[in-house]
C-alpha positions in Angstrom: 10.3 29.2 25.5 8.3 26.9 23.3 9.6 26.7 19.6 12.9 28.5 20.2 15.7 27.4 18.7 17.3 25.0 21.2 21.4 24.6 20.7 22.4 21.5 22.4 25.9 20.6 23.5 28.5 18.9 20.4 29.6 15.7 22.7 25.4 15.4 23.6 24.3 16.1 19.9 26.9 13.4 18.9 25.6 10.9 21.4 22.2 11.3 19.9 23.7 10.7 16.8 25.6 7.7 17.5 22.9 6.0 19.2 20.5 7.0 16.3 22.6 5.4 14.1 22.5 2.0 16.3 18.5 2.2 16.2 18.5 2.8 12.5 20.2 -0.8 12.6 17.5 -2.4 14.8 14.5 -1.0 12.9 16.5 -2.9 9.5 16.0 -6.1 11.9 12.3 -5.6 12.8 11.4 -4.6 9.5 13.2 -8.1 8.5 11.0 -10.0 11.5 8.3 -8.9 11.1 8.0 -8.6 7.4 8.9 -12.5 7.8 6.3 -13.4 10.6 3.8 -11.5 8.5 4.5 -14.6 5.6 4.4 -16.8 8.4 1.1 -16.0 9.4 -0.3 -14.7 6.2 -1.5 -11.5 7.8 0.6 -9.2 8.0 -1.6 -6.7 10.4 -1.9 -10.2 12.8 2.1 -9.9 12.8 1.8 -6.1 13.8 -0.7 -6.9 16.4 1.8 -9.6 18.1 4.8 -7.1 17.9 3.3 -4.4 19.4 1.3 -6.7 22.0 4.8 -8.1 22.9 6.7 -4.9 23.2 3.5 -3.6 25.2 3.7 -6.5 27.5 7.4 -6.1 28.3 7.0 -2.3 29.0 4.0 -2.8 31.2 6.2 -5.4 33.3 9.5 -3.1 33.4 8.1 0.3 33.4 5.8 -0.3 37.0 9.2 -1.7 38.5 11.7 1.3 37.7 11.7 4.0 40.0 12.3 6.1 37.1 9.3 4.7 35.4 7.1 4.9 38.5 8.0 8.8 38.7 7.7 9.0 34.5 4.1 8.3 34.9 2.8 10.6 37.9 4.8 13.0 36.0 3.0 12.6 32.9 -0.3 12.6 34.6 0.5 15.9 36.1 1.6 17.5 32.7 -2.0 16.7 31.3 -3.6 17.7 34.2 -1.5 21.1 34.2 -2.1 21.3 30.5 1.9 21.7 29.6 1.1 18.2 27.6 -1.4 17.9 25.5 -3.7 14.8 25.1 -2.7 14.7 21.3 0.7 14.9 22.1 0.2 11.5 23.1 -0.8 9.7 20.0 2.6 9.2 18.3 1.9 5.2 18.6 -0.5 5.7 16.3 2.1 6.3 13.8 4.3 3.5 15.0 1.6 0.9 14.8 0.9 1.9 11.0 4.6 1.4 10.4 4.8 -1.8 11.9 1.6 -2.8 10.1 3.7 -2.3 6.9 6.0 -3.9 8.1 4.2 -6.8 7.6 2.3 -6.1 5.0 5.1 -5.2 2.3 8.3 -6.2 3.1 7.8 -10.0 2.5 7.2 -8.4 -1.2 9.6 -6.2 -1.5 12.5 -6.8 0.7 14.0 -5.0 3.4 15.9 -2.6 1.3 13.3 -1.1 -0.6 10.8 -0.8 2.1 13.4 0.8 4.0 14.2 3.7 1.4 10.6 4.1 0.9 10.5 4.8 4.5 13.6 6.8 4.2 12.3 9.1 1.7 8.9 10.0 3.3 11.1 10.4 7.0 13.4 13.2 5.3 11.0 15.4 3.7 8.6 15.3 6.5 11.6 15.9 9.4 12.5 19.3 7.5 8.2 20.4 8.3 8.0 19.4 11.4 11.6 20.7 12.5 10.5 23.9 10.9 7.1 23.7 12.7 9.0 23.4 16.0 6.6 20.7 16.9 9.5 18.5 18.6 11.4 19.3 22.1 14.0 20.7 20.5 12.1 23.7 19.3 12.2 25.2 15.5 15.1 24.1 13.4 16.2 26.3 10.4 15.5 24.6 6.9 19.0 25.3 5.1 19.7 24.6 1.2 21.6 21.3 2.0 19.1 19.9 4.2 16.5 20.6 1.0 19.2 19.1 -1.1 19.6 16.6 1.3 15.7 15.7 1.3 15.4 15.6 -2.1 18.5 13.4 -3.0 16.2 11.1 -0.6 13.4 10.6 -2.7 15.6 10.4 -5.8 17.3 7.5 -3.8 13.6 6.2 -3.9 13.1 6.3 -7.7 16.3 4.3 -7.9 15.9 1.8 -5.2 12.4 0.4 -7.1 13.2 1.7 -10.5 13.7 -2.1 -11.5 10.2 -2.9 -10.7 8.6 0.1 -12.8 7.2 -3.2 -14.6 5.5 -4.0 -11.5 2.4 -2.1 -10.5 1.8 -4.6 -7.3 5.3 -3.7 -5.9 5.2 -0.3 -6.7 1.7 -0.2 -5.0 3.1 -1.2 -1.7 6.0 0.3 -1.8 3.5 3.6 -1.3 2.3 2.3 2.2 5.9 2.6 3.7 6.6 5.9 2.0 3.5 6.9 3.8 4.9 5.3 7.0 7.9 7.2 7.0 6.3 10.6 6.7 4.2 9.7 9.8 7.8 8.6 11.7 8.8 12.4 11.6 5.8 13.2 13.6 6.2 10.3 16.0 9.4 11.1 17.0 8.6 14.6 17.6 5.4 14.2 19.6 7.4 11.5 21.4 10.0 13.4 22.5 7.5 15.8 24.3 6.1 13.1 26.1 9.3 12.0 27.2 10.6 15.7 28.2 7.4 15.9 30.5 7.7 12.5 31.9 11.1 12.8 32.1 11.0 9.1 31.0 11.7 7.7 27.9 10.5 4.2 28.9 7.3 5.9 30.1 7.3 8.1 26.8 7.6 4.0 25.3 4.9 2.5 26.9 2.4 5.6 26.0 3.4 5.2 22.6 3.1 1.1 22.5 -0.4 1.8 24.2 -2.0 3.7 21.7 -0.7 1.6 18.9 -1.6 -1.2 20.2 -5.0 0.1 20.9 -5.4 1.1 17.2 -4.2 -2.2 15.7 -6.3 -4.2 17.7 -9.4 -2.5 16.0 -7.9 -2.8 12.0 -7.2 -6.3 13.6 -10.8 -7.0 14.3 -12.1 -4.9 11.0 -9.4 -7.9 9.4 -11.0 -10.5 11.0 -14.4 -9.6 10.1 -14.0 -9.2 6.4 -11.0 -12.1 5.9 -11.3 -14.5 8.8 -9.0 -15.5 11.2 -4.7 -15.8 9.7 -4.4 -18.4 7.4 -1.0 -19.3 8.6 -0.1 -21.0 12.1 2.1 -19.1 14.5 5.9 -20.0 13.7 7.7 -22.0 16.7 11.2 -19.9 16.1 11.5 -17.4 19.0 13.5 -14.7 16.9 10.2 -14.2 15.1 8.4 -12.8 18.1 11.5 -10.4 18.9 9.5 -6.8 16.5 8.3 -6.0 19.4 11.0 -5.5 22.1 13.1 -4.0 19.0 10.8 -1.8 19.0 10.9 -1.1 22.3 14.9 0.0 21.9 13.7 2.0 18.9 11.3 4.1 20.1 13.2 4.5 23.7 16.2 6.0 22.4 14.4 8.3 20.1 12.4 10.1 22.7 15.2 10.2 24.7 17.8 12.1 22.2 15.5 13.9 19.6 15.9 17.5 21.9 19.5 16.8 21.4 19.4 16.3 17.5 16.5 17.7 16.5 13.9 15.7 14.6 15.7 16.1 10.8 19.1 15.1 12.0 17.7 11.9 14.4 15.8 11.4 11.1 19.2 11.0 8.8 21.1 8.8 11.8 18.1 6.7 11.9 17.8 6.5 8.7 21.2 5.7 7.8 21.3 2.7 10.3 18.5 1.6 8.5 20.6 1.9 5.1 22.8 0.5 6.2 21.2 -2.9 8.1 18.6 -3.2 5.4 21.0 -3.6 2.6 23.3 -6.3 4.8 19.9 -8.2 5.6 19.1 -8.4 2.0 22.5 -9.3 0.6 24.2 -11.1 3.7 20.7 -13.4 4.7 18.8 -13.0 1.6 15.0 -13.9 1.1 12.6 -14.9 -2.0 11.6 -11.0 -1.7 15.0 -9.9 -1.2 16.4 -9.1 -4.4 18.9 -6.1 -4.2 20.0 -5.1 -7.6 22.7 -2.5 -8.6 19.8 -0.1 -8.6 18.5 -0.8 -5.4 22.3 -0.5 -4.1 22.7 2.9 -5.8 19.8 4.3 -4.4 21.0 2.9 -0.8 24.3 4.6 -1.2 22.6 7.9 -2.7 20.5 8.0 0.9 24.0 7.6 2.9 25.6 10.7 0.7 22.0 12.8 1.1 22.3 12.1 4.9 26.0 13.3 4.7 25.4 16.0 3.2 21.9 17.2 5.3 23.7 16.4 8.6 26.9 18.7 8.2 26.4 22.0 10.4 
């Protein structure tokens, strides 16, 4: 029954968790990637466009040549054709191609850490709506005090993580584009989910959602091109840089694939504290020019660990 409350199993609910938690980790890396290739190339929708090109590639090599991917797809074409998917259901990339495009747009200016609790604050609140909405697979999801308190310890986390740079109006400028980023990840992951519950896919639910980004990237790209010219920088010769895309790849997989087990707000908060967790190690363990975590920016890292604590407990 669409938008019913769906209870999943504890051992599959802490699966989803787990490997949540591990993608949170590998979106801290492609933030760091691309956010780097976008210096690189000084352009950072150019770096977008080659991540989610890559990723594409890769999917439309390994997807074909699964059995599981072959049988994704004619399922997927016969959920639009029955009408139990809808064509908008489909458009999730769009979201993940404006992430990735801030990706390399802010974070070789602010640092992994506080893009990521940008991203983390706009991810929170916007999980609790469309968990509520029941847009995801897993149906409508009760919003509870402690997820509200949870959500809003978020975007307190936020005020900390770039209260050292209230001085400057550039970062703080930017540092809107991934809180705006984050609130669209909510909806990805939802909408993603469906198309990977009618494919019964997640690779195919993948390569839908690489498709449509890249589609949409490749016009701001041209738009780009037409008012700034071709990338002032030269393409880098180290291979890790060109890796965004099939991180991305992992990402996006393993959130269509567990998200009617955890529900959009509690994928959300593991992804979120992977990305914590990763984004603050980047920073501090291999930092940058741009990475420049301060006690604040620490506090407000552990502040989004306790709110996800707290939000997550049943």
């Amino acid at each position: 029954m669409p938008g019913a409350l769906h209870r999943p199993s504890p051992a599959r609910r802490l699966i989803g968790v787990v490997l949540a938690t591990a993608a949170g980790v590998a979106v801290a890396v492609q933030s760091r990637i691309n956010g780097e290739l976008g210096v690189r190339l000084a352009d950072g929708v150019a770096a977008a466009v080659i991540s989610f090109g890559l990723g594409l590639l890769v999917l439309l090599v390994l997807v074909p040549a699964t059995p599981g991917g072959r049988r994704g797809l004619a399922a997927l074409r016969a959920a639009l054709t029955a009408g139990t998917l809808r064509p908008w259901q489909c458009l999730g990339g769009l979201c993940g191609a404006f992430l990735v495009a801030t990706q390399g747009l802010t974070v070789g200016t602010l640092g992994v850490a506080v893009f990521t609790v940008a991203v983390v604050a706009g991810q929170s609140a916007s999980s609790l709506l469309v968990d509520r909405a029941g847009i995801g697979p897993s149906g409508r999801q009760p919003v509870t005090g402690r997820r509200l308190f949870g959500a809003a310890l978020t975007v307190l986390a936020v005020g900390l993580a770039v209260g050292g740079r209230l001085n400057d109006p550039t970062a703080l400028t930017l540092a809107v584009l991934p809180l705006l980023a984050g609130i669209a990840v909510a909806w990805q992951q939802a909408v993603n989910g469906l198309v990977g519950r009618a494919a019964g896919s997640p690779l195919t639910a993948t390569l839908v959602n690489f498709t449509v980004g890249i589609v949409a990237l490749l016009a701001v790209f041209a738009v780009d091109i037409a008012i700034r010219g071709l990338p002032a920088g030269s393409p880098p010769a180290e291979p890790w840089l060109y890796l965004g895309g099939p991180i991305g790849i992992t990402f996006i997989a393993i959130a269509a694939a567990v998200v009617e087990f955890t529900g959009v707000l509690l994928l959300g908060l593991a992804t979120i504290a992977g990305q914590v967790v990763g984004a603050v190690l980047l920073d501090v363990v291999l930092p940058t020019a741009a990475s420049r975590p301060d006690a604040t920016t620490l506090l407000g890292a552990a502040l989004t660990l306790v709110a996800v604590l707290i939000a997550a407990r049943r």
